[in-house]
C-alpha positions, -999 to +999 in steps of 0.1 A: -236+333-068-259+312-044-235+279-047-204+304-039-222+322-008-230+284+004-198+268+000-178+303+016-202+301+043-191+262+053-160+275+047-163+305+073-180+279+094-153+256+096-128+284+103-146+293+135-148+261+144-110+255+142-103+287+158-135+279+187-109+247+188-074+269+194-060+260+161-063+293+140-046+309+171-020+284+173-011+289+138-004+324+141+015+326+174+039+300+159+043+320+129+070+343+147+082+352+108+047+368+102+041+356+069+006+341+075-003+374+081+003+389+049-012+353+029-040+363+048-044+393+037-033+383-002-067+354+002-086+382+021-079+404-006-085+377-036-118+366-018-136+407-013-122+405-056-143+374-061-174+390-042-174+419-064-175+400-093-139+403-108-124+367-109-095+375-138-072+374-105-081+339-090-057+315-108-023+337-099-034+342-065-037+303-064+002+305-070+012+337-050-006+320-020+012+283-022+044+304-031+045+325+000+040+299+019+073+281+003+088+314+013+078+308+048+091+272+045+123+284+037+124+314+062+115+288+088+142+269+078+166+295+076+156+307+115+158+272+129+192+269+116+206+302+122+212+297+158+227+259+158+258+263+176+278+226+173+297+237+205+273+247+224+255+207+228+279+199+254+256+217+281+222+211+288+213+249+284+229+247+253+212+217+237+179+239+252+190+272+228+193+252+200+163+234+208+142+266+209+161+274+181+146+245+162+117+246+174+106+285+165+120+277+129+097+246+123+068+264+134+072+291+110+082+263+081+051+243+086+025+274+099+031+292+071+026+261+047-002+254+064-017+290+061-007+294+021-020+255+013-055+260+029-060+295+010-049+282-020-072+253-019-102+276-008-094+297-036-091+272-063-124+253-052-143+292-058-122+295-090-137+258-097-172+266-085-175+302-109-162+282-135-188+254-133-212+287-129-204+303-157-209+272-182 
């Protein structure tokens, strides 16, 4: 229980830094679909599990967590091309919409990646780290 307190500690650690650093925050505000929210709360959830000794849950968590944030590469997708208008390119506010456009869609694609990669690591190196534990 020591080497998992030590390694989610570094890991805690690491988040502050990032967020000291703007990053955490930047995540989230780009993340206009809100689906980092609720993979944060999924690992959040997973992680007070694993602190109270039930670990059963760890490897499909590992796969909800990367697969919501597929989801939220696809919604991304879907919201920066939802708005392209081909006719609208032949003004410079219109190249600007769809700009914006793009640009709000691609920060919930890769944000949300981001957010369900990093908690699916965290989680598998825990899962890995009870395992070697428990042998």
């Amino acid at each position: 229980m020591i080497r998992l307190a030590i390694l989610n500690f570094a890991g805690l650690c690491f988040l502050a830094w990032a967020w000291w650093l703007g990053y955490v925050g930047f995540v989230f505000t780009h993340d206009v679909s809100h689906i980092s929210y609720l993979i944060t709360a999924v690992f959040v959830a997973s992680m007070v599990g694993v602190f109270l000794g039930k670990t059963g849950h760890l490897e499909r968590t590992e796969v909800w967590l990367v697969t919501l944030g597929l989801i939220g590469n696809v919604v991304g997708f879907i919201i920066a091309l939802q708005n392209i208008d081909t006719g609208s390119l032949g003004t410079a506010e219109g190249v600007q919409k769809v700009a914006a456009s793009l640009l709000a869609g691609m920060g919930v694609a890769f944000c949300s990646t981001l957010v369900g990669a990093v908690a699916a690591l965290w989680i598998s190196v825990n899962a890995w780290v009870i395992e070697g534990t428990a042998k």
